[in-house]
C-alpha positions as CSV (number, residue, x, y, z in Angstrom):
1,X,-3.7,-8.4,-3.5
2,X,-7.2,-9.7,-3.2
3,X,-5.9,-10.3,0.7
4,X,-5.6,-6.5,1.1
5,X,-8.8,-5.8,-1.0
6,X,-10.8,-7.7,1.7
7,X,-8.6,-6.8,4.9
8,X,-9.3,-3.1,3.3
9,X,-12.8,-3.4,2.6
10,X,-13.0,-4.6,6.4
11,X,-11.4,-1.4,7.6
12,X,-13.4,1.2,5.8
13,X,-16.3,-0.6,7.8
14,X,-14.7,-0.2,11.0
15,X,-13.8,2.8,10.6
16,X,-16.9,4.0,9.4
17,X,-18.2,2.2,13.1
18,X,-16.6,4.9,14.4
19,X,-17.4,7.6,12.5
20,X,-20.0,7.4,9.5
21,X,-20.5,9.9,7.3
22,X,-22.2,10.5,3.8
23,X,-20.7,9.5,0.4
24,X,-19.3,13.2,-1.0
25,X,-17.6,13.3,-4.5
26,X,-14.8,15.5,-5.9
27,X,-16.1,17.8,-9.2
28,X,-12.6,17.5,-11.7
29,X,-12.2,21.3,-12.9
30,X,-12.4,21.2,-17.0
31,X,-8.6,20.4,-18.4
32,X,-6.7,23.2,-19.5
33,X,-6.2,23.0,-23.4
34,X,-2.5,23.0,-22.7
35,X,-2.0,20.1,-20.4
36,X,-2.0,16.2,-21.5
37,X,-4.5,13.4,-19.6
38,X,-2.7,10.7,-17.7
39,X,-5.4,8.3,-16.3
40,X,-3.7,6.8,-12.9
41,X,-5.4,4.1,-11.5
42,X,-5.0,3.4,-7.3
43,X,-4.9,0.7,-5.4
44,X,-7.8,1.2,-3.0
45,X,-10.6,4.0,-2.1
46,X,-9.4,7.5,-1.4
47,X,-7.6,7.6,2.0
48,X,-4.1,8.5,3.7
49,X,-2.2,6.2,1.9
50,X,-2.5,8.2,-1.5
51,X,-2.6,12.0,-0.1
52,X,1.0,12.7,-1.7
53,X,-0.9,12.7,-5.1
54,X,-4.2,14.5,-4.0
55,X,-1.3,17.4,-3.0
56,X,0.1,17.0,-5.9
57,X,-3.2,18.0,-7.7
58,X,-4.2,20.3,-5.0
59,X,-0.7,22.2,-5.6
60,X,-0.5,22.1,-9.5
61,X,2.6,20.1,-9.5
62,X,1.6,17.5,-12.1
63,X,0.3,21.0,-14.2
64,X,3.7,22.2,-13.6
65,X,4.6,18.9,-15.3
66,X,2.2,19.8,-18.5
67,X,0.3,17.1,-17.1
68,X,-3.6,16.9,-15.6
69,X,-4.3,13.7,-13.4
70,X,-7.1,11.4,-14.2
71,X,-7.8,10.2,-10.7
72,X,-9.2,6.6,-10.6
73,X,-9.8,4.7,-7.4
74,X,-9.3,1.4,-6.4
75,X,-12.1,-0.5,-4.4
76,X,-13.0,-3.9,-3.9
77,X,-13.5,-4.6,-7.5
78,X,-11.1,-2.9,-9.1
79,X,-8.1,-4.7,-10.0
80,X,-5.2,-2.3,-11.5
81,X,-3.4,-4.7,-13.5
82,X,-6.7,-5.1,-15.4
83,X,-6.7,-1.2,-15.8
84,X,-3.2,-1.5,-17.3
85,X,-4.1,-4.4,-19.6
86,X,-7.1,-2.8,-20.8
87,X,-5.5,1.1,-21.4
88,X,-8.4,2.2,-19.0
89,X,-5.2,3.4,-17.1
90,X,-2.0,5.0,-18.0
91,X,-0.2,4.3,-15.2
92,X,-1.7,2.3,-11.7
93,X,-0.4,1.4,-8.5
94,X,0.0,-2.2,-7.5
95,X,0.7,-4.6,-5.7
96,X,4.5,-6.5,-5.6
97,X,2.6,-10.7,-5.3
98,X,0.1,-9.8,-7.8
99,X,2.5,-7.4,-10.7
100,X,4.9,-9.9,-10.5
101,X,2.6,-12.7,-10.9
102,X,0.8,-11.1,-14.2
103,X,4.2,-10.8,-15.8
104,X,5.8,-14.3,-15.0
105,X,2.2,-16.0,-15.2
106,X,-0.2,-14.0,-17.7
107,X,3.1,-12.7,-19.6
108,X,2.1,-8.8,-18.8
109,X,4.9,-6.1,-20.2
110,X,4.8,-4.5,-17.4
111,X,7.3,-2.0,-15.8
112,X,8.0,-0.7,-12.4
113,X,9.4,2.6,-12.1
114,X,8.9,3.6,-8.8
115,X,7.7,2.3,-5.0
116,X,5.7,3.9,-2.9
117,X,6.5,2.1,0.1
118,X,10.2,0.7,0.8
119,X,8.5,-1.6,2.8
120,X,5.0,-3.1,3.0
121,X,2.8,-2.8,5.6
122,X,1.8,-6.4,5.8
123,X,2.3,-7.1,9.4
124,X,2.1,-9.9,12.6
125,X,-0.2,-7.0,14.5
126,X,-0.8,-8.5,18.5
127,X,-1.6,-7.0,22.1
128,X,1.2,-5.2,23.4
129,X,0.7,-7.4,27.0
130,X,1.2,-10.9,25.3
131,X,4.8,-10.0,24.6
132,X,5.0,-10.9,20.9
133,X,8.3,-9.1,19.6
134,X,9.9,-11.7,17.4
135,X,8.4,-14.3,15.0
136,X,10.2,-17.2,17.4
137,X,7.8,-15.6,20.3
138,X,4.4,-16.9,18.0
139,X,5.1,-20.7,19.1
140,X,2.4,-21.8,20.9
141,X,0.6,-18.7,19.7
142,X,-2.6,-18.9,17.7
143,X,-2.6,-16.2,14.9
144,X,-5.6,-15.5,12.5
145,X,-4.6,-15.1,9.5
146,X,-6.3,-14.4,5.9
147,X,-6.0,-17.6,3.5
148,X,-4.4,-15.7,0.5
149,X,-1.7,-14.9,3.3
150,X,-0.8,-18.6,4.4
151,X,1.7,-19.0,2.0
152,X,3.7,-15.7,2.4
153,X,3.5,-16.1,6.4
154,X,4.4,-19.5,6.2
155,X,7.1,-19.0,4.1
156,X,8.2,-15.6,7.2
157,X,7.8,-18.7,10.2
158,X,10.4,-20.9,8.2
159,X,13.2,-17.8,8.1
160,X,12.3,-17.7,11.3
161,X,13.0,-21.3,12.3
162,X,9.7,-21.5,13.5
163,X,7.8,-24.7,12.7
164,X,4.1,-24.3,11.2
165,X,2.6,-27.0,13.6
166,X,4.4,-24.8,16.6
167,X,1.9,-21.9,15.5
168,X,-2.1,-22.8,15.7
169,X,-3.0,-20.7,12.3
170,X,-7.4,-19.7,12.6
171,X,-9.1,-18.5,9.4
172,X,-9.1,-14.4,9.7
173,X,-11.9,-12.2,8.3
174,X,-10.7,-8.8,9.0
175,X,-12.8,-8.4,12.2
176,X,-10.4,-6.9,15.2
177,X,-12.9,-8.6,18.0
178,X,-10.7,-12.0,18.3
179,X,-7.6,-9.8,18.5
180,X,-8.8,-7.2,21.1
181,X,-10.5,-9.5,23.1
182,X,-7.7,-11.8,23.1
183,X,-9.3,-14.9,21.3
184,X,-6.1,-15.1,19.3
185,X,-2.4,-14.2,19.7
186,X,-2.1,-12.1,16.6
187,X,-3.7,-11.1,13.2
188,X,-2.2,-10.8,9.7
189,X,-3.2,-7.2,8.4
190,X,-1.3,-3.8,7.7
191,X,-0.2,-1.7,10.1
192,X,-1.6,1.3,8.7
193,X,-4.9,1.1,10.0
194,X,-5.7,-1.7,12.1
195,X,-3.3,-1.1,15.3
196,X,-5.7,2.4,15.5
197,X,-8.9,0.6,15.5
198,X,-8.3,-2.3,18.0
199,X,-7.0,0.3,20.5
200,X,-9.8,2.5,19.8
201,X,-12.6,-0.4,20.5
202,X,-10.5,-2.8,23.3
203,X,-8.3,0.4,24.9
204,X,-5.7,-1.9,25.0
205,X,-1.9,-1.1,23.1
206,X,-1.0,-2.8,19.9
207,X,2.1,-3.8,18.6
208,X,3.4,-5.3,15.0
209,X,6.4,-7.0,13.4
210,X,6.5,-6.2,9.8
211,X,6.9,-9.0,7.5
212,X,10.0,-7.0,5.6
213,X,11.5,-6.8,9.0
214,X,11.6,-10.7,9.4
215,X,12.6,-11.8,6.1
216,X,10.2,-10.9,3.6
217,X,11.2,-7.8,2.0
218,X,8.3,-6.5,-0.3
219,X,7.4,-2.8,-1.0
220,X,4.3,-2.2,-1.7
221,X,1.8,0.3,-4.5
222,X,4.8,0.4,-6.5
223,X,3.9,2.6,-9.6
224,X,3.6,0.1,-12.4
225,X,3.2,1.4,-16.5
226,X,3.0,-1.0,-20.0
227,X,6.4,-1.3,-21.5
228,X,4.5,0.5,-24.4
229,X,3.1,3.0,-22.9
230,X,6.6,4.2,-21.3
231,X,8.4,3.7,-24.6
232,X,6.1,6.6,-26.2
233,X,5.6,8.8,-23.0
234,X,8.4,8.3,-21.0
235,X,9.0,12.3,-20.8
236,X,4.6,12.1,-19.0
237,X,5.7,9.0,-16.5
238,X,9.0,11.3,-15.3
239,X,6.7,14.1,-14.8
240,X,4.2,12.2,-12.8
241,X,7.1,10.9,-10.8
242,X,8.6,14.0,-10.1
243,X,5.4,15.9,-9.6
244,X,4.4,13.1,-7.1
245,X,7.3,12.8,-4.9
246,X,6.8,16.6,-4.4
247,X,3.2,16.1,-3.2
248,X,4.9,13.4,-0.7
249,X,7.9,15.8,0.5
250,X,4.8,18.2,1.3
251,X,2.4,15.4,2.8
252,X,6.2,14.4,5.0
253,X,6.4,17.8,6.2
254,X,3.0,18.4,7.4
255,X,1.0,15.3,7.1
256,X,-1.5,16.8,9.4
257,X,-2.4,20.0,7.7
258,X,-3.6,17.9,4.7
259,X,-5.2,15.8,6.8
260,X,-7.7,18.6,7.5
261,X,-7.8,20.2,4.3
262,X,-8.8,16.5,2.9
263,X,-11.4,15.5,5.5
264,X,-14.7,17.3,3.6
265,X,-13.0,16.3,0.1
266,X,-10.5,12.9,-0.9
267,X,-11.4,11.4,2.1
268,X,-14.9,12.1,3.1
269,X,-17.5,9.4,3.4
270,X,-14.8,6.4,3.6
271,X,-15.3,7.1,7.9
272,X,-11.7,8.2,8.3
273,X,-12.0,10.4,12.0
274,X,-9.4,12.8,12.1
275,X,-7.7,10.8,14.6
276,X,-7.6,8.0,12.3
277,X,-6.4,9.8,9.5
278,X,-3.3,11.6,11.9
279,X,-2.7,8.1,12.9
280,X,-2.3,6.6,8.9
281,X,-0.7,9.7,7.6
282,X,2.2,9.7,10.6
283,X,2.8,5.6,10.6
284,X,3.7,5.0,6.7
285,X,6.2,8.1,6.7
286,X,8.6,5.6,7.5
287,X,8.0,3.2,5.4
288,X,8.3,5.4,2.2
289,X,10.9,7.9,3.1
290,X,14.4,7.2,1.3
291,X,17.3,9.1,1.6
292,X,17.2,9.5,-2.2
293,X,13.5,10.1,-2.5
294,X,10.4,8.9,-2.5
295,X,9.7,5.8,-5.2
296,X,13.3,4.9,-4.3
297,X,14.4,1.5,-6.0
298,X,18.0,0.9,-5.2
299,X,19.8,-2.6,-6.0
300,X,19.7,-3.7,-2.8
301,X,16.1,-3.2,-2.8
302,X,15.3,-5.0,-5.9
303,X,17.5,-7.8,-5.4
304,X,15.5,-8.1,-1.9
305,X,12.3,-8.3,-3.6
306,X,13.1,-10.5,-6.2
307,X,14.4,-12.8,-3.4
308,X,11.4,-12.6,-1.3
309,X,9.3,-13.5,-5.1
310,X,11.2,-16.4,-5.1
311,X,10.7,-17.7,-1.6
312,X,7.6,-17.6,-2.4
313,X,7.6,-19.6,-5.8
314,X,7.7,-16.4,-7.9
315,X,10.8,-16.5,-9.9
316,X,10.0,-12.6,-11.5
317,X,12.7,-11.3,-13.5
318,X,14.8,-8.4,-12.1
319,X,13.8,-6.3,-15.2
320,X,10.4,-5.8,-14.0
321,X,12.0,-2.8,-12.4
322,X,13.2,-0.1,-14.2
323,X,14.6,2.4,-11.7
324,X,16.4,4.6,-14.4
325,X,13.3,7.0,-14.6
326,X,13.9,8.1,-11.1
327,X,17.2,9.7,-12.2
328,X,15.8,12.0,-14.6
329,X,13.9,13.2,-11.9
């Protein structure tokens, strides 16, 4: 969403506050005759939150899968859906408001094959001493949050039973000041980075309540392909998804081994410290992890999406998801 675009673009900044370093690029080896391109776009700039696929290419599982990864970051002004639309990209990662609103708004033929994340890690992030552990414990509360979050977190206090006018709601712009020095209550952001950086500056403990954990059930960088595309290379997207849960069963097992290897490669110059990155790569385990694997899309999970689409006035049809590729895994 553009919300996370900006709330990421904030965080690369802050990290970077605490540890700049030089812009250093990745040289692509020449692709072997016998392997077949697949351009996947991401989400954002190379960080923790993608290292299952930069394993996947470091351990040759996507060549394993006949396949060779064209590796496209996201960034500010990069919108995957757009990638789609266009064929820059075979397959992208995006986000659950914005695919389902190109398909039921801009009619998009888009599939979703697979989730990254079970759960999103949009998240009511507060000081661990004001005692915020519920949504109900926000009245009276002021919270900053982004405007192209109103309506979702709006939508979160009502499940709640929380009235808006109980809850003073300030314009947020991504900057961790209000919230460490305890101008507001508590921020809208993700949990993946932003608990790390407000203890880091204010020394003060964080805590969050996850929007899918109060009534909003969205996964998030859910792998997304053109119905066309996957009618013609449905054998490529199993591949990718198989050779990409591997690289995430490795990341699980050892997330800060990578960590390391990645610091002078994927994730140099974007001002991850290593600290930062252990504290990313450990947090989102959790959210990802499935019994049945990673990119897991049972029923229950889809009908809880499509529920939350429609709280929010998206009525996206169930089909959008296509979780049949992940059995031929």
């Amino acid at each position: 969403m553009k919300s996370m675009m900006s709330r990421r673009a904030f965080t690369r900044t802050a990290l970077a506050g605490l540890a700049a370093a030089p812009y250093g690029g990745l040289i692509r080896p020449a692709r072997a005759a016998d392997l077949t391109e697949v351009s996947f776009q991401s989400i954002w700039i190379n960080d923790p939150e993608f290292s299952g696929y930069y394993i996947a290419m470091q351990e040759g599982y996507y060549a394993e899968e006949g396949l060779e990864i064209n590796y496209l970051p996201g960034g500010p002004d990069v919108i995957p859906q757009a990638s789609l639309l266009t064929g820059k990209a075979d397959i992208a990662l995006t986000s659950t408001i914005e695919c389902a609103e190109a398909i039921v708004s801009k009619g998009a033929k888009f599939k979703v094959v697979g989730a990254q994340f079970q759960k999103s890690p949009d998240s009511i992030i507060s000081l661990e001493e004001t005692g915020i552990k519920t949504v109900q414990d926000l009245v009276g509360k002021t919270v900053a949050c982004p405007p192209l979050n109103a309506g979702p977190f709006e939508v979160l206090l009502e499940l709640n039973g929380v009235a808006k006018s109980d809850v003073t709601i300030v314009p947020y712009t991504f900057d961790p000041t209000p919230l460490a020095a305890g101008q507001v209550d508590a921020v809208i952001d993700f949990m993946t980075s932003l608990p790390f950086i407000v203890e880091q500056t204010s020394g003060k403990k964080t805590s969050f309540i996850l929007f899918s954990d109060a009534g909003m059930a969205f996964g998030q960088d859910l792998v997304t392909v053109n119905e066309d595309y996957l009618a013609e290379n449905r054998e490529k997207v199993v591949g990718f998804l198989r050779a990409s849960r591997k690289g995430w069963q490795d990341e699980f097992a050892d997330p800060e081994k990578y960590g390391k290897m990645f610091e002078e490669t994927w994730y140099k110059g974007n001002g991850y410290t290593p600290e930062a990155t252990k504290f990313h790569a450990n947090i989102q385990i959790p959210l990802m992890d499935h019994p049945s694997g990673v990119f897991s899309m049972d029923d229950a999970w889809i009908d809880a999406s499509i529920a939350s689409l429609a709280k929010i006035g998206i009525e996206a049809p169930r089909d959008m998801f296509d979780p049949s590729l992940l059995d031929e895994i």
